[in-house]
C-alpha positions as CSV (number, residue, x, y, z in Angstrom):
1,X,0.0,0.0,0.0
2,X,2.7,2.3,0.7
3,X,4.6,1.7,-2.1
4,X,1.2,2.6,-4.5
5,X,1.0,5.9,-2.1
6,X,4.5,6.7,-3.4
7,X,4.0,5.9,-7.0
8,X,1.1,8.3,-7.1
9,X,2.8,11.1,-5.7
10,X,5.7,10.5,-8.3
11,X,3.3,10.9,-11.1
12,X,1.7,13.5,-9.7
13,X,5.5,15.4,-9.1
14,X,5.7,14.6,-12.9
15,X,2.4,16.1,-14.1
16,X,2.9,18.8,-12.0
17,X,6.8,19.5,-13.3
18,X,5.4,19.0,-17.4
19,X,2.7,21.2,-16.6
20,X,5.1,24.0,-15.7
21,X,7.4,23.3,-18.4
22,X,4.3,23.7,-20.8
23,X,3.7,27.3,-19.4
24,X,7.5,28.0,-19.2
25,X,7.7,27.5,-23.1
26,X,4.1,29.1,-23.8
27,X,5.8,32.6,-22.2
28,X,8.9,32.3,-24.0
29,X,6.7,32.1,-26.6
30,X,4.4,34.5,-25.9
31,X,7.5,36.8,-25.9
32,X,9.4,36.1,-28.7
33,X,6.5,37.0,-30.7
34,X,5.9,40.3,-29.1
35,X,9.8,40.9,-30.0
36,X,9.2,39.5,-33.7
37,X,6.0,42.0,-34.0
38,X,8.3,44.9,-32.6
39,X,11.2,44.1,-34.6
40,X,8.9,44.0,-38.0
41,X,7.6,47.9,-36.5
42,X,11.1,49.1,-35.7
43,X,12.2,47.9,-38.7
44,X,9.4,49.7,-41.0
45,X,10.7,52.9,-38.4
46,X,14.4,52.0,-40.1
47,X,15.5,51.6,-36.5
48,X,17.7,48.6,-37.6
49,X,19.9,48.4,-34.8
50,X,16.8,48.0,-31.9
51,X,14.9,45.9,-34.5
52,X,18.1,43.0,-34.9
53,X,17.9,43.5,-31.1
54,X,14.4,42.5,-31.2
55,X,15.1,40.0,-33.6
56,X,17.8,38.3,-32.1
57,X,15.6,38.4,-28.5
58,X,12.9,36.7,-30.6
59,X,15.2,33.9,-31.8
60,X,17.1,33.0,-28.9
61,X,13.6,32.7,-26.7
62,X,12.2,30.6,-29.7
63,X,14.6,29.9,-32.8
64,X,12.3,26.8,-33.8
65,X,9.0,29.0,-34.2
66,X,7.1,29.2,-37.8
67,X,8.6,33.1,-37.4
68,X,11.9,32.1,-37.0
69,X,13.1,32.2,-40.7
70,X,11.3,35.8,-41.0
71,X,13.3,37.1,-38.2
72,X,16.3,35.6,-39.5
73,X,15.5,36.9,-42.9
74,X,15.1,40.6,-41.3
75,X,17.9,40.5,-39.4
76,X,20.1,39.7,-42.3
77,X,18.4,42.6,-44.8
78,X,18.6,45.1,-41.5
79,X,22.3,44.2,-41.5
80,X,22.3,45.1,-45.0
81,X,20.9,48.4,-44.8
82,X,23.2,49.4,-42.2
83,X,26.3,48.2,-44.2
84,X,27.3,45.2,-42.1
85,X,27.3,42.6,-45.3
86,X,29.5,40.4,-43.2
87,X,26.8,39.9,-40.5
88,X,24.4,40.1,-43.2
89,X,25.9,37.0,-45.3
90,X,26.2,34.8,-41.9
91,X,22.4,35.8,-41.1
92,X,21.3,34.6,-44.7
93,X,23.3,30.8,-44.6
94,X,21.8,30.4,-40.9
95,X,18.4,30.6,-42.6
96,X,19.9,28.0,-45.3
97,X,21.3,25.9,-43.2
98,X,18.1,26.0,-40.4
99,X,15.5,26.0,-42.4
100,X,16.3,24.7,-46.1
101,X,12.9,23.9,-47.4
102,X,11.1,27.5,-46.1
103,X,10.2,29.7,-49.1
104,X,12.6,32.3,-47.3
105,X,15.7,30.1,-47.7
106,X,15.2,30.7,-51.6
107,X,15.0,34.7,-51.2
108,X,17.7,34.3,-48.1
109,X,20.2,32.5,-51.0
110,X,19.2,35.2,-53.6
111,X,20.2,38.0,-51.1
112,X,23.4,36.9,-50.6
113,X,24.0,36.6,-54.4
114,X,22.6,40.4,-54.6
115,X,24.7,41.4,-51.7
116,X,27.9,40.5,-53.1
117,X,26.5,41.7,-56.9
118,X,26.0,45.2,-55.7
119,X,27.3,45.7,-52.0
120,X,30.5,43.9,-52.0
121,X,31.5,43.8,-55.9
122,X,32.6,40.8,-55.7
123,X,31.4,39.5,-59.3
124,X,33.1,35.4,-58.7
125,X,31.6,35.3,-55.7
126,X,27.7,36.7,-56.7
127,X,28.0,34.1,-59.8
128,X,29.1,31.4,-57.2
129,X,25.9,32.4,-55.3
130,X,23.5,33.0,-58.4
131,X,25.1,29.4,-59.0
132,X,23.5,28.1,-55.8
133,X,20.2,29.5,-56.6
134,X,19.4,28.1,-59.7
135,X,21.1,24.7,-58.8
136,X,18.5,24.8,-55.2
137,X,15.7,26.6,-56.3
138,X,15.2,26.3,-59.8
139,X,11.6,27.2,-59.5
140,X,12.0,30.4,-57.0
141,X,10.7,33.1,-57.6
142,X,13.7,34.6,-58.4
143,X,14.9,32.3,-60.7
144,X,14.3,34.9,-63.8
145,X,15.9,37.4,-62.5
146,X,19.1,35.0,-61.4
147,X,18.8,33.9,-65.2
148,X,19.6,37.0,-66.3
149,X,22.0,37.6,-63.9
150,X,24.0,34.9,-64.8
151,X,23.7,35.6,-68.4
152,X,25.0,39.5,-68.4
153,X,27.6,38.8,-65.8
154,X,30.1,36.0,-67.8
C-alpha cells in the first residue's frame, strides 16, 4: 500500500513539473512573438539596430518557431541596410542551413548573391551564389531574375 502511495505522488511530481514546463515554453513564446511584431515595426521605423535587437531576443527565446526564418530573414536585410554585409551573409546561410525547405531560404540565397553583386562587388563570388540558386531553387521566384544575372555577368 505504501509503495502505491508513493507511485502516485511521483506521477503526480511529474504532471505537475510538465505542466510548468508547458507554461514556461508558452511565455517564452508569448515573448518572442511580441519581440518578432516589434522588430517588423522598428524595422518599417528604419531603426535597424533596436529591431536586430528585437530580432535576435525573438530567436534565442524561440529559434524553432514558424517566425523564426522571417526574423532571421530581417535581421540579415537590416544588416544590410546598415552596411554590415559580413553579419548580413552569416544571417542569410543560418536561414539556409536551419531552415532549407522555407520559401525564405530561396530569397535568403538570392540575397546573398545580390549582396555581393552590388554591395560587396565581388562578381566570382555573386556568380558562385547566383550558381547556388538556380542549382537549389530552380523554381524560386527569383529564378528569372538570377537567369539574367547569370547571363549578363560571364
Amino acid at each position: 500500500m505504501a509503495m502505491f502511495k508513493n507511485k502516485k505522488s511521483v506521477l503526480i511530481l511529474i504532471i505537475i513539473a510538465a505542466a510548468g514546463f508547458a507554461v514556461y515554453s508558452v511565455r517564452r513564446q508569448a515573448v518572442a512573438e511580441k519581440n518578432y511584431i516589434l522588430g517588423e515595426k522598428l524595422s518599417r521605423e528604419k531603426n535597424y539596430l533596436e529591431a536586430n535587437m528585437a530580432f535576435i531576443k525573438a530567436l534565442k527565446l524561440d529559434g524553432t518557431s514558424e517566425r523564426a526564418p522571417y526574423s532571421r530573414f530581417l535581421l540579415a536585410s537590416n544588416y544590410v541596410a546598415l552596411t554590415a554585409y559580413r553579419q548580413a551573409i552569416s544571417e542569410y546561410r543560418k536561414l539556409i542551413e536551419e531552415f532549407p525547405g522555407h520559401e525564405k531560404a530561396a530569397d535568403a540565397q538570392f540575397m546573398i548573391g545580390m549582396v555581393y553583386k552590388n554591395a560587396v562587388g565581388d562578381k566570382e563570388k555573386a556568380l558562385e551564389e547566383f550558381e547556388k540558386y538556380r542549382n537549389n531553387y530552380p523554381g524560386g521566384k527569383s529564378s528569372g531574375e538570377v537567369k539574367n544575372y547569370l547571363r549578363r555577368m560571364r
